[in-house]
C-alpha positions in Angstrom: 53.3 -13.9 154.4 50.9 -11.5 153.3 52.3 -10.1 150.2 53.7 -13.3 149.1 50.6 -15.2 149.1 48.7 -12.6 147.0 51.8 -12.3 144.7 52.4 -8.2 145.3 56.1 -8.2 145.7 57.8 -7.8 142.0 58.9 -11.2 141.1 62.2 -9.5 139.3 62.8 -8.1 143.0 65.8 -10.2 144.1 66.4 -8.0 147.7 65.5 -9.6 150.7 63.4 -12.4 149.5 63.6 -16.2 150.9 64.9 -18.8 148.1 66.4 -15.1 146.6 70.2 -14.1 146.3 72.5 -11.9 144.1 73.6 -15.4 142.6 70.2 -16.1 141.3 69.6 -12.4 140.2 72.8 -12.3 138.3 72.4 -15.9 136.6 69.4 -14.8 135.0 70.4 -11.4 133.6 73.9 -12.8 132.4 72.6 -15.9 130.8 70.0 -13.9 129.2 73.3 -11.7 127.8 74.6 -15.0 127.0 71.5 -15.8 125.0 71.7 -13.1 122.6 75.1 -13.1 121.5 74.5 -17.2 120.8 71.8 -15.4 118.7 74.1 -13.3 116.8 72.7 -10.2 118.8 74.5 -7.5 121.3 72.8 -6.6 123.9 72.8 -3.5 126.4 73.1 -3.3 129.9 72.3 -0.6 132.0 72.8 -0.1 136.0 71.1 2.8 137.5 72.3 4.3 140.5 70.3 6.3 143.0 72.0 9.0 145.5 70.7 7.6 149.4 67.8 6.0 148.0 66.6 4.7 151.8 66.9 8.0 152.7 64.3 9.9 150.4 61.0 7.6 150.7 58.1 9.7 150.7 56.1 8.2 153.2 52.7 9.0 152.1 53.3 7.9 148.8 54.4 4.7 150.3 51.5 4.7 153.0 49.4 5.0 149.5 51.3 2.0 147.6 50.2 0.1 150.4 46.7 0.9 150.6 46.3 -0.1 146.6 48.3 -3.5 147.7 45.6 -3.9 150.0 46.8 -3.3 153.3 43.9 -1.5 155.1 42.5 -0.6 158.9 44.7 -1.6 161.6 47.4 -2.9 159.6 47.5 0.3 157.8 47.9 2.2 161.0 50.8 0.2 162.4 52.7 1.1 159.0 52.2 4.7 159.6 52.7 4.5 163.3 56.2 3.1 162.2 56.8 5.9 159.8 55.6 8.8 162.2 58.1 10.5 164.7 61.3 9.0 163.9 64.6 11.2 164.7 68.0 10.9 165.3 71.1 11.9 167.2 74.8 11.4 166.6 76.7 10.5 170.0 80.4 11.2 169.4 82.8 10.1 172.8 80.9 11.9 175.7 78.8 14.3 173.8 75.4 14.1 172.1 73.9 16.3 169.4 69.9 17.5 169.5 67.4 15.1 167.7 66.7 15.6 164.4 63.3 14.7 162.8 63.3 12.5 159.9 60.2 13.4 157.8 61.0 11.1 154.9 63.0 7.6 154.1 62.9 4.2 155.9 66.0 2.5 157.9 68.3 0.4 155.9 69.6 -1.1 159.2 66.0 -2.7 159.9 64.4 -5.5 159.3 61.3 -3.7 157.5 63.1 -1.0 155.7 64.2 -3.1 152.6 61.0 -4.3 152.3 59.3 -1.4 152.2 61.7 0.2 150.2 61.1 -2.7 147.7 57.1 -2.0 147.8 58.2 1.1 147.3 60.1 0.8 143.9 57.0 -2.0 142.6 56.1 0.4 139.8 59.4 1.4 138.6 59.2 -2.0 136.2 55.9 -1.2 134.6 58.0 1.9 133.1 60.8 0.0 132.0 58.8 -3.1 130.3 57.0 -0.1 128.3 60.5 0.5 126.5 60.4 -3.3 125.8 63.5 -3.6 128.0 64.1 -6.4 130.8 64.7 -5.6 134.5 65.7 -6.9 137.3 66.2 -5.2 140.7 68.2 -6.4 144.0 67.0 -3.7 146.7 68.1 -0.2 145.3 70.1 -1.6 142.9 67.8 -2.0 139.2 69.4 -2.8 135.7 67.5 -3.0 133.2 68.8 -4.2 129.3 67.9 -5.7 126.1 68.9 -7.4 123.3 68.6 -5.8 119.4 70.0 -6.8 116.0 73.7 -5.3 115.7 72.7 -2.7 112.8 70.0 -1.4 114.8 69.5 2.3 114.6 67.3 3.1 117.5 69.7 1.3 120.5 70.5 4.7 121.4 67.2 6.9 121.1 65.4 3.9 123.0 68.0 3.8 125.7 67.7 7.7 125.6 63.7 7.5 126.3 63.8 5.1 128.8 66.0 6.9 130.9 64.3 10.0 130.5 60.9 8.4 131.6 62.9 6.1 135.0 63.9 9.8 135.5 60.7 11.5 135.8 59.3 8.3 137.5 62.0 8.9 140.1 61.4 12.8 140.4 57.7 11.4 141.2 58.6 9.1 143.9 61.2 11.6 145.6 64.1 9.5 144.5 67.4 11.3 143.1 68.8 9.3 140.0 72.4 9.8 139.9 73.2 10.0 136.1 76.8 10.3 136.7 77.5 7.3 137.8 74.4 5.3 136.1 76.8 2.5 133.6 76.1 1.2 130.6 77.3 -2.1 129.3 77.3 -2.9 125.6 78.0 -6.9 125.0 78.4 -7.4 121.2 77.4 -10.2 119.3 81.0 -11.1 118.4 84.0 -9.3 119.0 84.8 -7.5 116.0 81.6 -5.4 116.3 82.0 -1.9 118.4 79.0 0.1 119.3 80.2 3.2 120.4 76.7 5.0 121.8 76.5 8.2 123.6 73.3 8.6 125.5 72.4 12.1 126.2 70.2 12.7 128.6 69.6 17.0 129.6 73.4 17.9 131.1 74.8 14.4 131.9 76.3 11.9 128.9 76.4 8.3 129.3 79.1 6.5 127.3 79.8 2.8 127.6 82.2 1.2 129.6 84.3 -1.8 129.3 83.4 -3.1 132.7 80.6 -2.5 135.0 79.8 -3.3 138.9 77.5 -4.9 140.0 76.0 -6.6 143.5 79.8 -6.7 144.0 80.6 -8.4 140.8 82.4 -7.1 137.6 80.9 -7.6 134.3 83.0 -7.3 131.2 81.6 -6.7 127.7 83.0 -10.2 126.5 81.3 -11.6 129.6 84.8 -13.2 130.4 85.1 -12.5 134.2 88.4 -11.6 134.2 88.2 -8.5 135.7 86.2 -9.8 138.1 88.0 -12.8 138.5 91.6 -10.2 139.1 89.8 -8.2 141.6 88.7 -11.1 143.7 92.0 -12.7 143.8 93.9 -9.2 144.6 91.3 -8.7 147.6 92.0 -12.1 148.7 95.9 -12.2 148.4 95.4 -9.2 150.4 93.3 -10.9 153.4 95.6 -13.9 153.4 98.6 -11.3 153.6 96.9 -10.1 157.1 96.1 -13.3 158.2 99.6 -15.1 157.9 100.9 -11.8 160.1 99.0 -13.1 163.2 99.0 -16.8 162.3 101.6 -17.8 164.9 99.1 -16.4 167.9 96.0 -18.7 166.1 94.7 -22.2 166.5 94.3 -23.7 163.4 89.8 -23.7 164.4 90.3 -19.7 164.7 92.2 -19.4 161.7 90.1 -21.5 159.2 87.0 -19.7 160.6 89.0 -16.3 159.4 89.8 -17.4 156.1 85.8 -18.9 155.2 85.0 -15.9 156.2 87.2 -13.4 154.3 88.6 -15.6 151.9 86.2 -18.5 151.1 83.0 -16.4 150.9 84.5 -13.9 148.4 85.7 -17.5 146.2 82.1 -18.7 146.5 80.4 -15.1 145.9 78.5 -15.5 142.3 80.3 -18.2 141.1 77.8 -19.9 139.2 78.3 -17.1 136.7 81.8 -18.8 136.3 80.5 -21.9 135.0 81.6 -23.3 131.8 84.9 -20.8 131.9 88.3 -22.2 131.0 90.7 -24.0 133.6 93.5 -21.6 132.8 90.6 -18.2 133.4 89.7 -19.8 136.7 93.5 -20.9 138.1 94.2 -17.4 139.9 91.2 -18.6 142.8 92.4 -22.0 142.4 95.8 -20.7 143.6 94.3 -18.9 146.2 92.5 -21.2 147.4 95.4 -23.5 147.7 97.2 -21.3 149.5 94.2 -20.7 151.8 95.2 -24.2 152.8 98.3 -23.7 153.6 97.7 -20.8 156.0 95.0 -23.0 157.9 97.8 -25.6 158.2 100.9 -23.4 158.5 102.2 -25.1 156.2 105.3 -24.1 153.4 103.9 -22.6 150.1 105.2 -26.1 148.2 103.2 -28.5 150.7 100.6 -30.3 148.4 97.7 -29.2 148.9 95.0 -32.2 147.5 95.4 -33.5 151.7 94.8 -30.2 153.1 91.6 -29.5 151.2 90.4 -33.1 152.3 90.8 -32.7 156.2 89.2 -29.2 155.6 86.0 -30.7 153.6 86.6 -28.1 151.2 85.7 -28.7 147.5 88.1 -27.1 144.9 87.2 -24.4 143.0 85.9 -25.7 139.5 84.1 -28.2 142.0 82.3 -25.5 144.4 81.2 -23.8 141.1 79.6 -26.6 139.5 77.9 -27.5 143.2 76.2 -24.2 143.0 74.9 -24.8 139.6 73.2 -28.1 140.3 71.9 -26.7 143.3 70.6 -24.5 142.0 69.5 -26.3 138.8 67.9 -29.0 142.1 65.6 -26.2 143.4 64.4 -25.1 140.3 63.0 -29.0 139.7 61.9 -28.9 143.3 60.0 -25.1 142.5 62.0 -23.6 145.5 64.3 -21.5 143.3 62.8 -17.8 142.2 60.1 -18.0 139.8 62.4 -15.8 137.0 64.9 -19.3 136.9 61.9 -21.7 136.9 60.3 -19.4 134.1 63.3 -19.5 132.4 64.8 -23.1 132.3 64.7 -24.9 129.3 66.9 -27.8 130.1 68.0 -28.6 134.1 71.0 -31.5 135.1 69.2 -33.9 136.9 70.5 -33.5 141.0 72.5 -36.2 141.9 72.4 -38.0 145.6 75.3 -37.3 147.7 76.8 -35.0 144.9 79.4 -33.4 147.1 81.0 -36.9 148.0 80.6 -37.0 144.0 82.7 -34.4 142.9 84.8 -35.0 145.8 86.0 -38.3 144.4 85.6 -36.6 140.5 88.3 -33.7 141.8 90.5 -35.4 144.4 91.5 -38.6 143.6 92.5 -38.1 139.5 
């Protein structure tokens, strides 16, 4: 690919991008948070949000971003052909509204769109390293944070002056930057410490909060997870509540296909930020999991469950965690995991051969 080869897509772009997943973006901004406090440092963390961000691309300042990648000639025209005359109408039962002309943003739905959306955000970065913060960006969703000494003065002016530059970089490009529901996350260094900022930027005030979303996955300030870890087993309970109602008209191949897919994926979504956790933080998805079992089974909520999990080839929870750490740890050996891990690995596990049937054997038979 084109823009790969030359190296023009921002490597702390996560969206859309082979060997690239929210997993890997969030491992390297929470070990970074991680990092500090080891240090004796808090850190901020700040998640910007943008009001229909697909929707307000400026195509000629996008047409121009890709001229200075150097996308030229016929290429060039196929880009703008793609931009030029796109409408829409809204069919509701057997009527159907007038088309509308779209003069500015790309699809979401399409296969280009992210991608150009994510050419189009390249230079937002440049303005946030200028702050000395860090970034990292997964489509339209960008963070940025740093770390500082605990009695540092200037947390809150710097904070301050990077927003109100992202701001006017943002009224540039076309893009609306929703203030009100931009988070910040202060992580102190230990516990006892509270930095109470107020970031004031013209009408709107950003206070910090004790939690923050993200790429569907809830930070705390004490980088616990037990928020997160609550929501997840609540949504779950929730899809395994609907899926016992109709288990009596399943097969037991339809109904373990429903529960990977609504109950599994959230288990297994981010979990490598879960790594190194306590048994007792982590035994609400164990117990859902468990009971996941069951349901594929029909079987009562007592049945033990080690069997189960054994005809399903399903690894327990701490297990499936510490499998997608050493995967992960494997590709960055094998330089097939994002640049931002290989950059930033110090020490990696060495990848063992046939690891599963490993931690199979480590898990199921003590």
């Amino acid at each position: 690919m084109f823009l790969v080869q030359n190296n023009l897509l921002d490597s702390n772009q996560s969206g859309f991008k082979s060997g690239h997943s929210t997993d890997t973006a969030l491992l390297l901004v929470t070990e970074a948070l991680r990092l500090a406090r080891a240090a004796s440092k808090s850190s901020v963390l700040i998640l910007l949000n943008l009001s229909a961000a697909f929707d307000t691309v400026n195509h000629q300042i996008l047409l121009s971003t890709l001229r200075k990648m150097g996308i030229s000639g016929t290429a060039l025209l196929w880009f703008k052909s793609y931009l030029s005359d796109i409408s829409f109408r809204v069919s509701w039962r057997d009527e159907v509204s007038k088309s509308q002309f779209l003069a500015t943003g790309v699809p979401q739905g399409s296969v280009l769109g992210p991608l150009l959306f994510s050419i189009y955000m390249t230079s937002l970065g440049s303005v946030i390293q200028k702050h000395g913060f860090s970034y990292h960006c997964y489509a339209d969703d960008t963070l940025f944070y740093f770390s500082f000494q605990p009695d540092d003065p200037t947390v809150a002016a710097r904070i301050a002056a990077c927003l109100s530059d992202i701001s006017s970089w943002m009224n540039d490009h076309h893009l609306q930057l929703n203030l009100t529901k931009t988070e910040l996350l202060v992580v102190p260094a230990n516990p006892s410490l509270n930095h109470n900022y107020s970031i004031q930027l013209g009408l709107s005030t950003i206070t910090p909060s004790r939690t923050a979303r993200n790429l569907e996955v809830v930070m705390d300030h004490q980088l616990s997870f037990t928020d997160h870890i609550a929501i997840t087993t609540r949504s779950c309970r929730f899809a395994l509540y609907n899926i016992r109602k109709i288990r009596p008209f399943l097969s037991e191949e339809a109904t373990q296909l429903l529960v990977q897919a609504l109950v599994l994926s959230r288990l297994d979504h981010c979990n490598a930020l879960l790594a190194g956790l306590p048994a007792c933080t982590i035994k609400p998805l164990k117990l859902i999991q468990n009971a996941a079992a069951r349901v594929v089974f029909n079987k009562p909520k007592k049945a033990h469950v080690t069997p189960l999990l054994i005809r399903l080839h399903w690894l327990p929870v701490a297990a499936r965690i510490k499998f997608k750490v050493l995967k992960l740890a494997y590709k960055t050996t094998t330089g097939t995991a994002p640049i931002y891990l290989i950059r930033t690995s110090e020490s990696l596990l060495i990848f063992k051969k046939h690891l599963k049937t490993h931690l199979f054997r480590q898990h199921l038979t003590n």
